[in-house]
C-alpha positions as CSV (number, residue, x, y, z in Angstrom):
1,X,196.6,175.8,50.3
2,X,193.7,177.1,48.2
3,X,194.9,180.8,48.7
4,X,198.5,179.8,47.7
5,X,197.4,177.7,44.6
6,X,195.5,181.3,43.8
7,X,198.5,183.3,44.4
8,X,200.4,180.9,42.0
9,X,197.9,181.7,39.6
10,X,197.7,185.0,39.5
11,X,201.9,185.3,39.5
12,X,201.6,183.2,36.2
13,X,199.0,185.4,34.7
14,X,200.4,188.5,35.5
15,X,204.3,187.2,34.2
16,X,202.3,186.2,30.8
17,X,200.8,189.8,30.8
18,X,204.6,191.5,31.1
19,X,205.9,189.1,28.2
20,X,203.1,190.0,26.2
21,X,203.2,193.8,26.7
22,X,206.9,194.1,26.8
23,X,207.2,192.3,23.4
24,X,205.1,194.6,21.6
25,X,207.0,197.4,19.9
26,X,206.5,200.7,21.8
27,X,208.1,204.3,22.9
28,X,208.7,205.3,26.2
29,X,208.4,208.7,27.3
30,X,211.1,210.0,28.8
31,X,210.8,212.7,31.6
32,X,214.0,213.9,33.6
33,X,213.4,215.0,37.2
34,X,214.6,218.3,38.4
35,X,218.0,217.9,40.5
36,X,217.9,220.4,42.6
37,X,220.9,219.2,44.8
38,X,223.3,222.4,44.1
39,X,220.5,224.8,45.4
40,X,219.7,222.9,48.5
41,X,223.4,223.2,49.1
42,X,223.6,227.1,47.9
43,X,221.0,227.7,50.4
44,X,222.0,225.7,52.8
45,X,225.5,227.6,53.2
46,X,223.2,230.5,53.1
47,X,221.1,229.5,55.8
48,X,223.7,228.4,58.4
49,X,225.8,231.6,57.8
50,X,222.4,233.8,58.7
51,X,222.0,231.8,61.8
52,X,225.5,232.2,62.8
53,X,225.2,235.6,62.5
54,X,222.0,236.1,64.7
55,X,219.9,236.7,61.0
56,X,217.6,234.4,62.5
57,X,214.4,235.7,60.1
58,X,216.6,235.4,56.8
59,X,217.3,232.1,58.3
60,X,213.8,230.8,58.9
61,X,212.9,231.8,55.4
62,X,216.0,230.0,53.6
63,X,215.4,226.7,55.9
64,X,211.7,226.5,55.1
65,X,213.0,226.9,51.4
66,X,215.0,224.3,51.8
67,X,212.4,221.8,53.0
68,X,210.0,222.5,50.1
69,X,212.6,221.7,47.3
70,X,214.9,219.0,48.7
71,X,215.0,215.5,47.8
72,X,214.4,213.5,50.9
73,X,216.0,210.9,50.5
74,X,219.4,212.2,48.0
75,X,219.2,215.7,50.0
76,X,218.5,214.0,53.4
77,X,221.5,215.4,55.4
78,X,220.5,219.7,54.7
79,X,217.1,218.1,55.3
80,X,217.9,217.1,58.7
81,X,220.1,220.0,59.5
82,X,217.0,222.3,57.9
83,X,214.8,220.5,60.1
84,X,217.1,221.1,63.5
85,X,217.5,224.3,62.8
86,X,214.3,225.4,62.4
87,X,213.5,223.7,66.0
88,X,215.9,225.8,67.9
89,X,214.5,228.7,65.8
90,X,211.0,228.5,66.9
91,X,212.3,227.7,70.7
92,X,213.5,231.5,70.7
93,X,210.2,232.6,69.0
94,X,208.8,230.8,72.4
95,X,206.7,228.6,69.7
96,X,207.3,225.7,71.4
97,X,204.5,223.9,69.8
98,X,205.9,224.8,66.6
99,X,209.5,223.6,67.6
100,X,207.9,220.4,68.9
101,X,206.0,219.7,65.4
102,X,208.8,220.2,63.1
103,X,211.4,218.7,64.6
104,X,209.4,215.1,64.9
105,X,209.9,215.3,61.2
106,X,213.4,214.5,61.6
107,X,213.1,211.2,64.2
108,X,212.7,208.6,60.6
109,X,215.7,209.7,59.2
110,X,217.6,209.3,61.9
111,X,218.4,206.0,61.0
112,X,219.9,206.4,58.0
113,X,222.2,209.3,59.5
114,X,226.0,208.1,60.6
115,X,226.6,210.7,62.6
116,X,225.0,210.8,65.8
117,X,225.1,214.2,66.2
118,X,221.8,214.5,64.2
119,X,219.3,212.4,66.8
120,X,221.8,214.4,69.5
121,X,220.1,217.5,68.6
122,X,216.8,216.2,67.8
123,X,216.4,214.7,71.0
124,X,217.6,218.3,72.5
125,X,215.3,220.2,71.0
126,X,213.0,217.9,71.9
127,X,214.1,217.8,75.9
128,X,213.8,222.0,75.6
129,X,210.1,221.9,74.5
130,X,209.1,219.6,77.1
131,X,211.0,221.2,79.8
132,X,209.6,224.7,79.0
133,X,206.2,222.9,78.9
134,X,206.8,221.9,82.3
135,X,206.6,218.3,81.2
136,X,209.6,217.5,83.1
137,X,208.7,213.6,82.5
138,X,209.3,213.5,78.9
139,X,212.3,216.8,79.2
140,X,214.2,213.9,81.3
141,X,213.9,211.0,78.8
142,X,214.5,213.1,76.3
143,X,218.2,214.8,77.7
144,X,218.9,211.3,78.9
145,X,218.1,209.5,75.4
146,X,220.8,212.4,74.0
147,X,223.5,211.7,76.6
148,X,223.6,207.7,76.2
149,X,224.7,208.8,72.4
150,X,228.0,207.8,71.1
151,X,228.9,211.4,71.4
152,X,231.7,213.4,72.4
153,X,232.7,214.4,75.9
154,X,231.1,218.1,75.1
155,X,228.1,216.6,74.1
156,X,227.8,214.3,77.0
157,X,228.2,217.5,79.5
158,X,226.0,219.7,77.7
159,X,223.6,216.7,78.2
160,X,224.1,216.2,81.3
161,X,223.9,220.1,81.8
162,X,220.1,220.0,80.9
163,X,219.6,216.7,83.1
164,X,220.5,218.8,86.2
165,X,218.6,221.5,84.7
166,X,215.3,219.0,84.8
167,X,216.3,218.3,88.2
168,X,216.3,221.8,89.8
169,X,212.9,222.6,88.0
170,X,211.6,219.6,89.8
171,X,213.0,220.8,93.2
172,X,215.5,218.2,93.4
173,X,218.0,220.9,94.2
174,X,220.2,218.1,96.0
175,X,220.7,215.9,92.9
176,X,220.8,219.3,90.6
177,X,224.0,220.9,92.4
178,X,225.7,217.7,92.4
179,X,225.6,217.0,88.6
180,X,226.0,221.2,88.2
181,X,229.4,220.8,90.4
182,X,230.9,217.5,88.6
183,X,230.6,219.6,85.2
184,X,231.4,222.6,86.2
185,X,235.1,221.2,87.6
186,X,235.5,218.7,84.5
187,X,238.6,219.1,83.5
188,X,237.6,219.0,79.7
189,X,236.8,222.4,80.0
190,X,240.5,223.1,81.4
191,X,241.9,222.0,77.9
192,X,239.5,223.5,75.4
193,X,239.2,227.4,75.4
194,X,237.3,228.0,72.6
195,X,234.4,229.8,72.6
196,X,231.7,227.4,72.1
197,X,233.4,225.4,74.5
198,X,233.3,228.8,77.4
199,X,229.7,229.6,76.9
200,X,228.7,225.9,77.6
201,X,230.9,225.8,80.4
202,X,229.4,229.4,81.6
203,X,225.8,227.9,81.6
204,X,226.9,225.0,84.0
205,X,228.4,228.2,86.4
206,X,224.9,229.5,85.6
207,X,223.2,226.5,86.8
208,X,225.5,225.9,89.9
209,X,225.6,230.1,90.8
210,X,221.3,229.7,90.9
211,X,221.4,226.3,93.2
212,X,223.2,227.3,95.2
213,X,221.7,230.8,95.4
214,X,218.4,228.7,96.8
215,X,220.6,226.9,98.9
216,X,221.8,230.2,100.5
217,X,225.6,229.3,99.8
218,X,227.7,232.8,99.7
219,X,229.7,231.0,96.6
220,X,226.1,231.9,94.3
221,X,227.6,235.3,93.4
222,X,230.9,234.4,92.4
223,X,229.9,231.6,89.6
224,X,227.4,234.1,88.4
225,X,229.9,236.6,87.9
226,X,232.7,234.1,86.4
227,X,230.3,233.0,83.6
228,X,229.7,236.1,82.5
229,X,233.5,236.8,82.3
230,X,233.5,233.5,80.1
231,X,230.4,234.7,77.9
232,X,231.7,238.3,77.2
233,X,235.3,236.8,76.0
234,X,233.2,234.0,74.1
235,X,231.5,237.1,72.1
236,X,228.0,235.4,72.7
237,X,225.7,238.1,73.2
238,X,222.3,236.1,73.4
239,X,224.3,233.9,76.4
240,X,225.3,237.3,77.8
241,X,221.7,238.3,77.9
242,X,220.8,235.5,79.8
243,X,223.4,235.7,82.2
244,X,222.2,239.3,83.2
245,X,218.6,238.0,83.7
246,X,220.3,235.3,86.3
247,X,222.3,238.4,87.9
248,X,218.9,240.4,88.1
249,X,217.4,237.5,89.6
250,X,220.1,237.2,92.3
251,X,219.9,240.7,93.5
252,X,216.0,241.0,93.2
253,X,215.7,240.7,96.7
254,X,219.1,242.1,98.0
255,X,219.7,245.0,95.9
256,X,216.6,246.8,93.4
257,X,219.3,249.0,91.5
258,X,221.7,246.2,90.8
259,X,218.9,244.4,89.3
260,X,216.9,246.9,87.5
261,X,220.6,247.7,86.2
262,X,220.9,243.9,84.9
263,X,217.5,243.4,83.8
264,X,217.8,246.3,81.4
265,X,221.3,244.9,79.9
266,X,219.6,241.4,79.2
267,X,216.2,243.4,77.8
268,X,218.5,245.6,75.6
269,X,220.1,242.4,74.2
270,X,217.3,240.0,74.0
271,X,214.9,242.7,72.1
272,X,217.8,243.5,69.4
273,X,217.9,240.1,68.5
274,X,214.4,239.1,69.2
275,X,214.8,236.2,71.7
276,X,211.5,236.0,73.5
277,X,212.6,233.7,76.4
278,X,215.2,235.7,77.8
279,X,213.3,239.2,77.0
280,X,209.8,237.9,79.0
281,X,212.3,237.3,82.2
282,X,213.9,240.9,81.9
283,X,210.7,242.4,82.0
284,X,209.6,240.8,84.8
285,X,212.5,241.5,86.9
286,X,212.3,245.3,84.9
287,X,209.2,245.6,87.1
288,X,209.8,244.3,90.0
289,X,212.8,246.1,90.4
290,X,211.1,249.6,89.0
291,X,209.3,252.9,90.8
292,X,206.7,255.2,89.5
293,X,206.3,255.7,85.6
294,X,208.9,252.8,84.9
295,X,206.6,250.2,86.3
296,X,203.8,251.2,83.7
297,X,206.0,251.5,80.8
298,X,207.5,247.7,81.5
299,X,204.4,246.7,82.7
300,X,202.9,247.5,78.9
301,X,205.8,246.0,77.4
302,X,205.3,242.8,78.9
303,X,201.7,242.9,78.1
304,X,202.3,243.6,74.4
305,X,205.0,240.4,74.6
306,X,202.5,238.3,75.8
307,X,200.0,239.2,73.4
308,X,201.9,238.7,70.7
309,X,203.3,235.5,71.6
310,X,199.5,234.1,72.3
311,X,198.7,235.7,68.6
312,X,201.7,233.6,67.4
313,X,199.9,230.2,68.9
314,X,196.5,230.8,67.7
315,X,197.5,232.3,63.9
316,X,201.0,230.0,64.1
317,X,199.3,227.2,61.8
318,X,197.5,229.3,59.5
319,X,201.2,231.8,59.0
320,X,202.8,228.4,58.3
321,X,200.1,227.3,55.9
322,X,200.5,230.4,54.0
323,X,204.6,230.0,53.7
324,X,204.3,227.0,52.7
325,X,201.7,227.6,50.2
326,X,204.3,230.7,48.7
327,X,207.1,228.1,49.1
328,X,205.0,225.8,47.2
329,X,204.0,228.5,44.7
330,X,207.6,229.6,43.6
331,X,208.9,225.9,43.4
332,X,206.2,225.3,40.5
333,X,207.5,228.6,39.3
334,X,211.0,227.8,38.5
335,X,210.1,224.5,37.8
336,X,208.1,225.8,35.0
337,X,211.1,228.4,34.1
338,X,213.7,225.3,34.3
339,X,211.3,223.2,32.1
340,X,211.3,225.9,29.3
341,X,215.2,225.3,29.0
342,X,215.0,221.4,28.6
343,X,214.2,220.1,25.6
344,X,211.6,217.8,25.6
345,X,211.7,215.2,23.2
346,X,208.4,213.1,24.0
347,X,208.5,210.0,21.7
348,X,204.5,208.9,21.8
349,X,204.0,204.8,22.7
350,X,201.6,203.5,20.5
351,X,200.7,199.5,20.1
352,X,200.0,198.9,17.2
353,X,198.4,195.7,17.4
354,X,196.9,194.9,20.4
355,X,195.8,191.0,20.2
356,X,192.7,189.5,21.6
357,X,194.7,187.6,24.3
358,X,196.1,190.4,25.6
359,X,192.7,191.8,26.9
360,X,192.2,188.1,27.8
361,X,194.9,187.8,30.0
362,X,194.2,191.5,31.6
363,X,190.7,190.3,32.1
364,X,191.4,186.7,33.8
365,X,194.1,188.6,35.9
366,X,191.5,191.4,37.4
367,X,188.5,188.5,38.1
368,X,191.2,186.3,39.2
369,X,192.4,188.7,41.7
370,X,189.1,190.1,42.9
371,X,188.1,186.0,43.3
372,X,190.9,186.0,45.9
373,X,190.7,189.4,47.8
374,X,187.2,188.8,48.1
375,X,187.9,185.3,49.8
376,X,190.7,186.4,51.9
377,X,189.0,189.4,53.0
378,X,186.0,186.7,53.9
379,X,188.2,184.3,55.1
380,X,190.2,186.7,57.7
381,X,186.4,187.7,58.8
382,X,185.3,184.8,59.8
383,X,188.6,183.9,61.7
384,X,188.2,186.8,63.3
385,X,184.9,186.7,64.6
386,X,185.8,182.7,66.0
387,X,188.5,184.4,67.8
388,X,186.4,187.0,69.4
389,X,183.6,184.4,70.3
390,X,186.5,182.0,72.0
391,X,187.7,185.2,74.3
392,X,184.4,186.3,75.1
393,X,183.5,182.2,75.7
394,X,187.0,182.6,77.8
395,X,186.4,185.5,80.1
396,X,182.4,184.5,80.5
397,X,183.5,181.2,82.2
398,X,186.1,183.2,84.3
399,X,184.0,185.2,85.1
400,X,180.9,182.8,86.2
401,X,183.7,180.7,88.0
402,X,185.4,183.6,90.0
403,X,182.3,185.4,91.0
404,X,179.4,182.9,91.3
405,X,180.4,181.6,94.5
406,X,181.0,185.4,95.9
407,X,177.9,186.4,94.3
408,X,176.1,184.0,95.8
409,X,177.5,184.4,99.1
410,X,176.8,188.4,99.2
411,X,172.8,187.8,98.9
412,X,172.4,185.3,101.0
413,X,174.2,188.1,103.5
414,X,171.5,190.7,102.5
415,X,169.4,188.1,102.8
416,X,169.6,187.0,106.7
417,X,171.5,190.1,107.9
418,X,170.2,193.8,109.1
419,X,172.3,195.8,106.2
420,X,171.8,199.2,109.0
421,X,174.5,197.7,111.5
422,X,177.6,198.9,111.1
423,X,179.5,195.7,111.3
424,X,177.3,194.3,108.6
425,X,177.5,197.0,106.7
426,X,181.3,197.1,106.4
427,X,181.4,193.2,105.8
428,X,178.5,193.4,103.1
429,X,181.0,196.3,101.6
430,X,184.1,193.8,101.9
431,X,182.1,191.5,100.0
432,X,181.7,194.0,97.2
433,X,184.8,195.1,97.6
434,X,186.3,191.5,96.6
435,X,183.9,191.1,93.9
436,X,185.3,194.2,92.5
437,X,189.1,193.8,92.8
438,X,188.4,190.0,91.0
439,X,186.9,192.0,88.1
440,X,189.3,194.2,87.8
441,X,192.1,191.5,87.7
442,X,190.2,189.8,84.8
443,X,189.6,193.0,82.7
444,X,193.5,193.7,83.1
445,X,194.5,189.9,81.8
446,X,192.5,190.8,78.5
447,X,193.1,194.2,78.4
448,X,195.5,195.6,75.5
449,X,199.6,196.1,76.9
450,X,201.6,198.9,76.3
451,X,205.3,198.3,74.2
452,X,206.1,201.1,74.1
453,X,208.9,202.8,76.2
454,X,206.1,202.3,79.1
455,X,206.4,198.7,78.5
456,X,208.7,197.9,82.2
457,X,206.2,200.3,84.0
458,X,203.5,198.2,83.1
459,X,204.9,194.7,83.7
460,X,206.4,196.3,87.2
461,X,202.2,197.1,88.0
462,X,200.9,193.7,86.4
463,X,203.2,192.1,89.2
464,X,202.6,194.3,92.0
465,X,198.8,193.7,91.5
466,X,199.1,190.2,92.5
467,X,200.8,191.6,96.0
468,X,198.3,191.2,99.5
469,X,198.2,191.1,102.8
470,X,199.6,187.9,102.6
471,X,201.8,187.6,100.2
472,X,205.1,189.9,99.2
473,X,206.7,189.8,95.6
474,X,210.3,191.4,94.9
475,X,211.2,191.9,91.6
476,X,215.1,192.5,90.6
477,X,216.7,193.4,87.6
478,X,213.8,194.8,85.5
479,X,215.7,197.6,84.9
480,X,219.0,196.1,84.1
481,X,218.8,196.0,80.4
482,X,217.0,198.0,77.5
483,X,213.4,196.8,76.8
484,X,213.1,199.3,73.9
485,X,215.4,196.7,72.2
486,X,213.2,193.8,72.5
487,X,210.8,192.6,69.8
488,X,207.1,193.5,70.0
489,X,205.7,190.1,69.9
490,X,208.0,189.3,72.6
491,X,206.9,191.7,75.5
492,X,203.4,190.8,74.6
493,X,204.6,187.3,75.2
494,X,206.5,187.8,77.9
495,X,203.9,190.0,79.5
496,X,201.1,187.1,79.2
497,X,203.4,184.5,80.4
498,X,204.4,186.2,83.9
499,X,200.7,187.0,84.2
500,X,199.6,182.9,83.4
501,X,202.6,181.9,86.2
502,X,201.4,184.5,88.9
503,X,197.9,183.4,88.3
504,X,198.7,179.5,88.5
505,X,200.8,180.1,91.5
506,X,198.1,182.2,93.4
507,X,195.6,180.0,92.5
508,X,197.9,177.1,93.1
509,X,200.5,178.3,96.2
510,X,200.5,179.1,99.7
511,X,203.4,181.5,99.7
512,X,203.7,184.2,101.7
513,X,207.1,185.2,99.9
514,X,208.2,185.5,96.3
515,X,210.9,186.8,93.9
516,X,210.7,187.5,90.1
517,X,214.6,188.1,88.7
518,X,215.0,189.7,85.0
519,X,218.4,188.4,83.8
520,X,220.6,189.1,80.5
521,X,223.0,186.0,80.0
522,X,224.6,186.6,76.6
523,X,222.5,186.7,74.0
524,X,219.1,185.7,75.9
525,X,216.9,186.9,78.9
526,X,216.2,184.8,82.1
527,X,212.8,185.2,84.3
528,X,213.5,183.3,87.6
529,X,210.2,182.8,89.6
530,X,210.8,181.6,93.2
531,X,208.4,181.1,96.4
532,X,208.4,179.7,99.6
533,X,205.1,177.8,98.9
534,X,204.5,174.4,100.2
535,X,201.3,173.4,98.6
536,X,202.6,173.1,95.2
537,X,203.7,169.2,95.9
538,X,199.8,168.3,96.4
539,X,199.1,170.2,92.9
540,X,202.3,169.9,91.0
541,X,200.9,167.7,88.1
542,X,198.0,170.1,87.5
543,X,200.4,173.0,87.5
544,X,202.1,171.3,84.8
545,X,199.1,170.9,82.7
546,X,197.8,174.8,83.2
547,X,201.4,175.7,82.1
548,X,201.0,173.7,78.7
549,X,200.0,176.9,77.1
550,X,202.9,179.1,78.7
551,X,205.3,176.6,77.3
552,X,203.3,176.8,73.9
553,X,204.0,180.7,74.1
554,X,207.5,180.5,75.1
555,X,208.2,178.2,72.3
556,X,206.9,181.1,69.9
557,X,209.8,183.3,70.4
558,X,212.4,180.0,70.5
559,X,212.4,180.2,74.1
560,X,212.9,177.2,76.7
561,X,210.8,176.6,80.1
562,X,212.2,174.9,83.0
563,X,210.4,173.7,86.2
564,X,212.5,173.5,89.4
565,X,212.5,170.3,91.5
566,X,210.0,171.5,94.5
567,X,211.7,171.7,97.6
568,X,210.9,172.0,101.6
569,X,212.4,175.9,100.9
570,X,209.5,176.5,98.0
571,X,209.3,176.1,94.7
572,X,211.3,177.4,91.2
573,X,210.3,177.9,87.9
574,X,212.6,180.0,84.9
575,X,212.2,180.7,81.2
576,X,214.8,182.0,78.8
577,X,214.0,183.4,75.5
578,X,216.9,185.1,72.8
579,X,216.8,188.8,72.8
């Protein structure tokens, strides 16, 4: 009550200040901000044109112009589209770290963007880095965050596309060849010929020809050869190029001519338009495929590649520290130039008579608002420390009434038993052992939770800790809805409560059997904990008490708790909380 009489205070002072100041006769200055909407457009048009047209370093330039001069916020769309841009750019420069950095930039506009096309192609870009970092983990959520979109049906297969693509890299050929075959014979493809629509419908051929060339199925050959058919009547030459590195591949170990043959077509291609991925494959199927000089002469090519591309990563911050700086440099320059041409008519403010109780006021406001940060700042200090005592009070008498018994019990062993005997040794070491694994429980009930999109992952391990030799817990439906939709505070909550029950209940319980069932009815969530205890009737009025403070915490989020009638068949408890 103190801080909010304070606040009302200072809210009083501070209104008496702007009635003061604003009813003194002054001159504002008046500055206009430089628009510079049409350029970002100009260049934009610019831009895409270039990287239509396979001008991918006039295009680089003009889209890192375009970041230095646009508005964020009015200019946000050839922001984004700048942004995206420049990702796919730096994945054919092989800069993956680069791709990876810029491209982030994009993920808090995305929702102000209508059009899901733009977090389509951010989380794209995003799947490409990880998968060519061989983080297949984060390549996976990434393709599948793009294909649960709103998008259309091209957009869902090219998804899907790079999905199988994730799962042939991870040697899940099985599950690859099946999503390659279901795209390959969509019938989309059967009603839209235009090119775009070929050379995505090519790479799944691609994809299928290569799993089943590791399958060993005869048909590898002929999907090879019909996407290439697609990609040369789609005019795509960089798509070309990487279909002749898939051909070289193929006949690497049947024919050494046929590949050599392809591997030069895709080197040829890739090194006039400069796309490192597809050129560092040539030249390694240039020399295996080569005899006598040949292999030296590709053999220094590749090295140079490689050098350069490691010169790239170690120099790539300091290159983009210096655009950005000449970026930087001629935005001030025509800012300058732009300023010349606008008249500036700078009308000087002036008071000219500034009263005593105007310094007054400004005075009493600044003491008045130290006074209070000063006790707030106190204030939250010393509720803070009281909290930290109470947890450390909390887990210190856990921790004396968990362990002092077993602690106890283990040197009295040492004590009256010959440690050198086998069997005493392996029961003093199940001793420690138990001492251990109680430990470890109660550092994981205070430690912090993850809610982030590892949020069910933990929850699933919080529950399966409580599992032994003599007791089995199933859980259902934690994967039935989204958790990345759910409030913060309420997975912490959540979290802590299913902990508090399992904990009771062990303590409690003699089951030997339990369930745990995640449910979305509506609008809310339902947790379902069942058993097959019997011991609960004995102790059902101090489980009741323990479970005061889940009930306190459910009650937090507006959720309900109900306790189940025990029965001969175990016992039920469920809470339901609004999503």
């Amino acid at each position: 009550m103190k801080i909010l009489t304070s606040v009302k205070i200072l809210v009083t002072i501070f209104f008496l200040v702007a009635v003061s100041i604003s009813c003194e006769k002054k001159k504002t200055a008046i500055v206009k901000k430089i628009d510079n909407t049409a350029e970002v457009k100009r260049l934009t048009i610019i831009a895409d044109k270039q990287f239509d047209n396979v001008q991918y370093d006039s295009a680089y330039y003009n889209y890192h112009k375009i970041l230095n001069i646009a508005d964020t916020v009015k200019d946000r769309v050839d922001y984004v589209e700048a942004i995206i841009s420049l990702g796919y750019l730096h994945i054919n420069r092989g800069e993956l770290d680069e791709s990876e950095h810029i491209t982030i930039k994009a993920i808090p506009h995305l929702k102000y963007m209508k059009k899901t096309r733009f977090a389509f192609n951010v989380y794209m870009i995003l799947g490409f880095d990880y998968i060519r970092s061989d983080d297949f983990e984060k390549a996976h959520l990434y393709f599948t965050k793009a294909h649960n979109l709103n998008v259309s049906k091209f957009r869902k297969l090219e998804s899907l596309n790079c999905i199988g693509d994730v799962y042939f890299r991870e040697k899940k050929y099985k599950k690859a060849t099946e999503i390659f075959e279901k795209i390959v014979n969509d019938s989309f493809y059967k009603k839209n010929t235009e090119p775009m629509y070929l050379s995505d419908h090519a790479l799944a051929m691609v994809n299928l020809g290569t799993s089943y060339q590791f399958a060993k199925n005869p048909k590898a050959l002929y999907y090879l050869k019909k996407a290439l058919e697609l990609r040369i009547k789609a005019k795509n030459r960089a798509d070309q190029a990487y279909n002749y590195n898939s051909l070289s591949y193929y006949y690497s170990d049947k024919d050494l001519k046929l590949s050599h043959y392809y591997a030069l077509k895709a080197y040829s291609i890739a090194n006039e338009l400069d796309i490192y991925p597809i050129k560092y494959r040539a030249l390694g199927y240039l020399i295996n495929s080569s005899t006598g000089g040949d292999i030296e002469k590709y053999s220094q090519l590749y090295t140079k590649l490689i050098d350069s591309i490691n010169k790239v990563k170690v120099f790539g911050k300091n290159q983009s520290t210096y655009a950005k700086y000449n970026f930087n440099k001629d935005k001030k320059e025509n800012l300058q130039l732009k300023s010349q041409k606008i008249e500036h008519e700078l009308e000087m403010q002036r008071q000219k008579n500034r009263s005593f109780i105007s310094y007054l006021i400004i005075f009493v406001s600044a003491m008045a608002l130290v006074f209070i940060v000063f006790y707030v700042i106190k204030k939250g200090k010393k509720e803070s420390n009281a909290e930290v005592f109470k947890n450390e009070m909390r887990i210190s008498e856990k921790l004396q009434f968990e362990l002092e018994k077993d602690i106890d019990k283990i040197l009295l062993f040492s004590e009256n038993h010959n440690l050198e005997k086998e069997g005493n040794k392996e029961e003093f070491l199940s001793y420690l052992n138990n001492i251990y694994s109680k430990t470890r429980n109660i550092s994981r009930e205070n430690s912090e939770i993850a809610v982030d999109e590892n949020f069910e992952k933990g929850l699933k391990e919080m529950i399966s800790g409580y599992t032994n030799t003599n007791l089995n817990i199933i859980v259902n439906g934690l994967n039935s809805f989204s958790w990345t939709k759910i409030d913060r505070v309420k997975k912490i909550t959540i979290f802590r409560v299913v902990q508090e029950v399992m904990d009771q209940m062990k303590t409690l319980n003699n089951a030997t059997l339990a369930s745990i069932t995640f449910e979305k009815e509506e609008k809310n969530i339902v947790i379902m904990y069942r058993d097959n205890g019997t011991k609960i009737a004995q102790n059902y009025t101090v489980l009741e008490k323990r479970l005061q403070n889940v009930e306190n915490r459910i009650k937090t989020i507006k959720g309900t708790l109900n306790f189940g009638t025990y029965s001969e068949s175990g016992f039920k408890i469920s809470f339901k909380f609004p999503i």
